[in-house]
C-alpha positions, 0 to 999 in steps of 0.5 A: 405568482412571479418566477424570476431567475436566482443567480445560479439557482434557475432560469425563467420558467413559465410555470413552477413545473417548467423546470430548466433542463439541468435544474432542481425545482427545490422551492421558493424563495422566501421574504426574510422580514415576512416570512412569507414565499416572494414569489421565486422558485429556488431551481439549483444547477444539478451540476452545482452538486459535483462540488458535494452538499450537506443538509442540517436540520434537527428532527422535524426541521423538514430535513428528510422531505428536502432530501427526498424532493432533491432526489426526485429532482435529481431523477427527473433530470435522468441522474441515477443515484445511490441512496444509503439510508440508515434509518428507512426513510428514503423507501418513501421515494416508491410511494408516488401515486399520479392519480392521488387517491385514497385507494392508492394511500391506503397500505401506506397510510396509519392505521392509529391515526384513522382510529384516533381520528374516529374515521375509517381506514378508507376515509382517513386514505381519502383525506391523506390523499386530498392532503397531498393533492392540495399540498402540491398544487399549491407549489404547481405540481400534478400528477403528470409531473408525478407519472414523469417521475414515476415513467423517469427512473427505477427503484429499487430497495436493497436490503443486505444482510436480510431478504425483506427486499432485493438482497445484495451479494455484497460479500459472498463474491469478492469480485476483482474491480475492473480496470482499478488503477493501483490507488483505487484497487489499493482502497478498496482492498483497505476498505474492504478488510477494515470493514471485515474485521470490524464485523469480527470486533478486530479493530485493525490499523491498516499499518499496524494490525498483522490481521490487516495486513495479511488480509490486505496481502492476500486480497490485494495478491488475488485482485491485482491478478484479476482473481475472484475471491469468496470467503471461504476460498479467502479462509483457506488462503489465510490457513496456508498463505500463498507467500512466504514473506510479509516485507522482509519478515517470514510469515511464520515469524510474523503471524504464527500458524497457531495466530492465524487459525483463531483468525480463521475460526473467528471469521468460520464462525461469521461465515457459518452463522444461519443469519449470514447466509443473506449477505450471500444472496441476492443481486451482486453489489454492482456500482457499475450497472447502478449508475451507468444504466440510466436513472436509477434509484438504487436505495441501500436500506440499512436500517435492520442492521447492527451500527458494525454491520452498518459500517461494513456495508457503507465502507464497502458500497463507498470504496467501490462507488470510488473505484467506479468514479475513478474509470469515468471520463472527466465531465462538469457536469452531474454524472450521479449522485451518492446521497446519505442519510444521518450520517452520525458516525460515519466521518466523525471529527475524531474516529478513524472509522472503515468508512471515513476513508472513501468518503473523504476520497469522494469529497475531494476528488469526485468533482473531476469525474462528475461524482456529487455527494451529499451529506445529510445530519442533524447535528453539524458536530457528527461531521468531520471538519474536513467534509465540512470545508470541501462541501459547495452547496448549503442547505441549513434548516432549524438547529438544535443548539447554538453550539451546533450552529457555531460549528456549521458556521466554522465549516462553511467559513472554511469552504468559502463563500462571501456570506456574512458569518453574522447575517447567516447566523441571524438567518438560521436563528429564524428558520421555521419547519420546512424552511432552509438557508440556502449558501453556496461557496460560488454566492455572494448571499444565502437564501432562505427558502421553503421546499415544496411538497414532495411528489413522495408520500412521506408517511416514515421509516418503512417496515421489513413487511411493507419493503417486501411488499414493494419489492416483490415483483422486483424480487421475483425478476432478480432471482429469475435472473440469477444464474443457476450456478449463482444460486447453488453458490447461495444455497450452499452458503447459508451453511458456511463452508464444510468442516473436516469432521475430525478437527475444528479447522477448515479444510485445506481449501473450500472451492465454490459449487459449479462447473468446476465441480462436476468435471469427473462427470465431463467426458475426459481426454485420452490422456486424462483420468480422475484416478493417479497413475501408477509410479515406480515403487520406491519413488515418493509421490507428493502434490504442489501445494498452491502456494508454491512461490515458484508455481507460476515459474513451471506454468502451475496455477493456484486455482488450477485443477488438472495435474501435470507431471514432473519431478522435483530433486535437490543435488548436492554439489561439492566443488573443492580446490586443493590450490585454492584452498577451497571446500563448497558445498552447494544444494541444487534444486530443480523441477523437471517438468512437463515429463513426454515420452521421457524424462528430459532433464535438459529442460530442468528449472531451477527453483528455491522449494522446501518441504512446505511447497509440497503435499502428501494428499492434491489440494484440489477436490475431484483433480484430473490427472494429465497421463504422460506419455513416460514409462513413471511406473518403471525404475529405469525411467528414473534411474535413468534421469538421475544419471543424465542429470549428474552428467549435465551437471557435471559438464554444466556447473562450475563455480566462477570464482577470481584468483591473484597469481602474484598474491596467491589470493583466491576470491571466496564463495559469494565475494564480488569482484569489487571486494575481492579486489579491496582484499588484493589491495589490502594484501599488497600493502601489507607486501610492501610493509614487508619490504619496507621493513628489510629496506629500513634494516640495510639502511639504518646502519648507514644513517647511525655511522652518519650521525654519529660522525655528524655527532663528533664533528658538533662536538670537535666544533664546540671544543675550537669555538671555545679554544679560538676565542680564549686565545683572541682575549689572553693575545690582546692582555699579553700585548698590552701589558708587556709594553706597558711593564716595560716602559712603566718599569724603567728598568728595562731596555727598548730592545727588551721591551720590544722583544716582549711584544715579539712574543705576544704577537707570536702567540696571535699566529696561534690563534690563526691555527686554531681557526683554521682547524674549527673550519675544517670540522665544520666543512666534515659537519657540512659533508655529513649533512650533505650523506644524511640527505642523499641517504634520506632521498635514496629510501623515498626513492626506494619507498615510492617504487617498492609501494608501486610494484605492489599496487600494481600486482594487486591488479592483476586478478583473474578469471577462473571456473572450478568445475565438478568432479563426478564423485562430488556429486549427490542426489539427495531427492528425486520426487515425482510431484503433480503441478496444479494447471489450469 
């Protein structure tokens, strides 16, 4: 048998075991025409896989024996791997025997088909054993490759949700992520509460569903201040939330109280079921030391579980696996892998399910952190087109049907590659069990090989009996390994958390077991005691809730248990201003802590609270409360401080408003500067309309004598234009006829005639008059203009300096501080409180 170097699948070997350093010894090539092995074994570069995998074969297609050989490769080669395994195949990877003997094969091998055989269950062990001997010989394998693998990595089988192996804590502590970037925290705070609620049956939108959202803002809350969660602690904080607001919205408005505790009692009765208390135990679901702690095969077996806890466990295990790969340095190479086995319904091409997320999270960004997962399904439809398209690396066995392989060759068209669509379909088409066509989108030609035999017995689906049987030793290692306070935690959470005995709702608050609750038996300071000081008779005494918004401001902590005094009041302040017209009312809030020997007022803050804020009974179980040095249990202490408070805030507080003297305008309470400014400018205007309309009073009785002069000269015009040129047409008739008469009549002297034309003539001097008196009304006319647009020049003038003087006594705005007067301030409240401190 010849090895010969595939491109990118192996180097050349001197032996089928002599795998190059990176490679997976997958199998050997196989003679398309024939059928038959050619003689190259098909090693793929380990690193090819940081481009992700999928592997498609229908039932007995030999799917789940390439799977399991890849692993092993993968393992040999020191990669550790997160096996998640739906159907209880992958425990196979524990049953390697390097001696390859019947006694070896014999738990594990079926009891049926020794007794259909008519054998013994010892000789049919016997038998299975040289049967696998013989199988991997003949792909050059013995049982130092098998010890190798065995000596390599550790296995281990995790059960969630159940105590047949190693159980996982995979809820019971909600721990912060380490070092998450806000976009990793993000993700697995959204896969988290998607895969919660999916176990209460809330389908919940991360946009949309008020239980995501509050459960998102409350997680996402803890988390970013690297606060560890449990449930239980989780179930009080959705009772009484740490906020006031969700967005813009009051949370009351946006989630009643009455809402929230059906969520609450739907989640106590998740958390207080018998069966839920293994989800609580066992080892703590921790990616980092599964995949940076050398080659580990970490097998989450989720096969006993119902598919919605099966959600819930894939979603959570993948949104940390993508927390973690997102804290590693970039590297090519393959730094471990994620495998998952039938992956029907966990990235469908339609469903939004809780764990479609962080798969196409790792799809797309794992290569750059040197993350690979591969995807292994017997139908191509269960996938979604997205995971089809970003996957590098083929492994096509027999299909069921010939939609499922249109389908598997849409998605390996759209990742690439330079295979023919036709010849690969030719290809599959001829697949036999056991046999594969190999594409990668960095190859020009697939290749069809058949796997070698697995170094793994491969009897099936493992029992809960035979996994507790694997993993008893490991079993036993862990919980030795378990902190004794851990425990206690998993002891007492298989009741869930204590109930008031008078009501269906949680307590306030359900705290962890552990050193925090037996500080009343630590030995206490000088100026501790679990019992409350005395206080002065007649003063309120209440306790900070947790929730507080304003609690860090005063140096409280939500989770703290030692109680610090202090004093919250609210003061009513009156500032009023008979000139200004002003009349304020202002409530002043303040807390007055930490209190020495007095109660110094100096050092009051400021804060917004409200009766919410504060309690009648501590939160809190078993608190410590820090003595002041303060006479609390004496009226005068508090008298005292109520007084020194109305003197600071007498010499303190003043109201800063503005004022315009011109306009005698004064800003109002909460205007800014800028529209106190507009409302000066509006009023000026409004002045210098005024004025305007006195102006236009003097001024319009000047323009109506104007006019109306104007008016009789047009008219005096009109009457000389008519009389000039009446007089012009009778002249010229009068001349003409008197001569004409007087020669044509014959009766009449010359001086007669002549003394005619003397008349006619006279008449034109007439008419030089009337001329004369039509240019004099019109020079009058003339003048009047000429008035009419001094007048009009005048007013503009007038206009444009009443319009400047207003604006500019618009601008003169100032300062001005209304103070306090001693009766106009009211102390409302003077508490004394105890703030929760670390």
């Amino acid at each position: 048998m010849r090895l010969i170097r595939l491109r990118r699948f192996g180097l050349p070997c001197a032996s089928m075991t002599d795998v190059p350093a990176g490679h997976l010894y997958l199998g050997g090539v196989l003679d398309t025409a024939t059928g038959e092995r050619t003689g190259e074994s098909v090693h793929l570069e380990a690193s090819d896989l940081t481009t992700h995998g999928v592997i498609v074969g229908m039932t007995g297609s030999g799917k789940t024996g390439l799977s399991v050989i890849m692993l092993e490769e993968a393992l040999l080669q020191g990669i550790p791997t997160i096996i998640i395994d739906p159907k209880g195949d992958m425990g196979n990877l524990l049953l390697s025997f390097p001696e390859l003997s019947g006694p070896d094969f014999a738990p594990w091998v079926n009891a049926a088909d020794a007794e259909r055989d008519g054998v013994s269950l010892d000789a049919h062990a016997a038998a299975t054993a040289d049967f696998w001997k013989t199988g991997l010989e003949r792909w050059g394998i013995d049982g130092a490759r098998i010890d190798a693998l065995r000596s390599a990595a550790d296995f281990t089988i995790y059960t969630p949700g159940s105590n047949a192996g190693i159980g996982l804590n995979i809820i019971g502590d909600l721990s912060a992520p380490d070092d998450a970037d806000s976009e990793a925290l993000a993700d697995e705070v959204e896969g988290l509460v998607s895969s919660l609620l999916a176990l209460i049956d809330v389908d919940a939108d991360p946009l949309t569903s008020r239980e995501h959202i509050l459960l998102s803002n409350l997680v996402h809350r803890a988390w970013s201040a690297g606060e560890d969660l449990d449930l239980a602690t989780l179930l009080g904080q959705i009772q009484n939330p740490p906020m006031r607001k969700l967005g813009v919205l009051d949370l009351d408005a946006f989630y009643p109280e009455k809402d929230r505790s059906a969520l609450v009692m739907r989640l106590n009765g998740l958390l207080a079921s018998p069966s839920f208390a293994s989800w609580t135990e066992g080892a703590p679901l921790d990616v980092d030391d599964m995949l940076n702690n050398g080659p580990r095969a970490s097998i989450i077996s989720i096969a006993h579980l119902s598919e919605t806890e099966r959600q819930f466990v894939v979603t959570l295990v993948l949104s940390k696996v993508v927390t973690w790969m997102r804290q590693q340095p970039g590297t090519p190479e393959l730094r471990a892998l994620i495998y998952m086995d039938e992956v029907y319904g966990y990235v469908p091409p339609t469903a939004q399910p809780p764990s479609k997320k962080p798969i196409l999270t790792i799809l797309k960004q794992a290569r750059a952190f040197g993350v690979g997962l591969v995807l292994a399904t017997q139908n191509p439809v269960d996938l979604d087109y997205k995971a089809l398209s970003n996957a590098g690396t083929w492994m096509v066995g027999r299909l069921q049907t010939e939609r499922d392989k249109a389908r598997l060759l849409e998605g390996m068209s759209a990742a690439g590659g330079g295979a023919d669509e036709s010849t690969m379909s030719t290809m599959i088409s001829a697949l036999d069990k056991r046999q594969f066509l190999l594409h990668q989108t960095r190859t020009d030609a697939p290749t069809v090989f058949a796997t070698r035999w697995a170094m793994s017995y491969l009897p099936g689906p493992l029992t809960r009996t035979q996994i507790s049987e694997l993993m008893a030793e490991t079993k036993a290692n862990v919980i030795n390994s378990i902190p004794a306070e851990t425990a206690a935690d998993h002891e007492s959470s298989s009741s869930g958390p204590p109930r008031d005995a008078t009501s269906d709702r949680l307590p306030e608050t359900h705290r962890r077991s552990g050193p925090a609750d037996t500080q009343h038996e630590q030995e206490l300071a000088d100026n501790e005691s679990t019992l409350a000081p005395d206080v002065a008779a007649g003063v309120e005494v209440q306790y900070v809730d947790p929730s507080a918004p304003w609690l860090a401001d005063v140096g409280g902590s939500p989770t703290g248990t030692r109680l610090t005094a202090g004093v919250a009041t609210r003061v009513s302040l009156l500032f009023d201003d008979t000139k200004a017209d002003l009349r304020h009312e202002v409530e002043w809030e303040a807390i007055i802590s930490p209190i020495d020997d007095e109660l110094d007022v100096d050092v009051a803050i400021e804060v917004d609270y409200d009766d919410r804020d504060l309690r009648s009974e501590p939160v809190a179980d078993n608190p410590v409360f820090l003595l002041p040095e303060a006479k609390i249990h004496t009226k005068t202490l508090f008298s005292t401080a109520q007084t020194r408070l109305k003197d600071r805030l007498y010499r303190g507080e003043t109201l800063e408003l503005h004022t315009n003297p011109e306009l005698k305008l004064t800003s109002r309470v909460g205007e800014s500067l800028e529209d106190f400014g507009m409302r000066c400018a509006a009023a000026a205007e409004d002045r210098a309309d005024a004025d305007v309309a006195k102006l236009r009073n003097t001024l319009e009785k000047k323009a109506d004598r104007i006019r109306a002069a104007m008016e009789k000269s047009e008219d005096r015009i009109r009457e000389l234009e008519s009389d000039v040129q009446s007089r012009g047409r009778d002249q010229l008739i009068d001349i003409g006829m008197s001569v004409l008469d007087g020669v044509l009549g014959g009766r009449r002297s010359t001086r007669s005639i002549l003394g005619g034309a003397r008349r006619a003539s006279s008449k034109g001097r007439v008419k030089g008059n009337a001329e004369e008196r039509l240019r004099t009304a019109e020079n009058r006319l003339a003048e009047s203009v000429d008035e009419l647009d001094e007048l009009e020049t005048e007013l503009t003038d007038a206009l444009f300096d009443i319009q400047s003087d207003w604006d500019d006594r618009a601008k003169i705005i100032e300062a001005i501080a209304v103070p306090l007067e001693k009766t106009d301030i009211l102390v409302d409240d003077f508490t004394m409180i105890w703030i929760p401190t670390d």
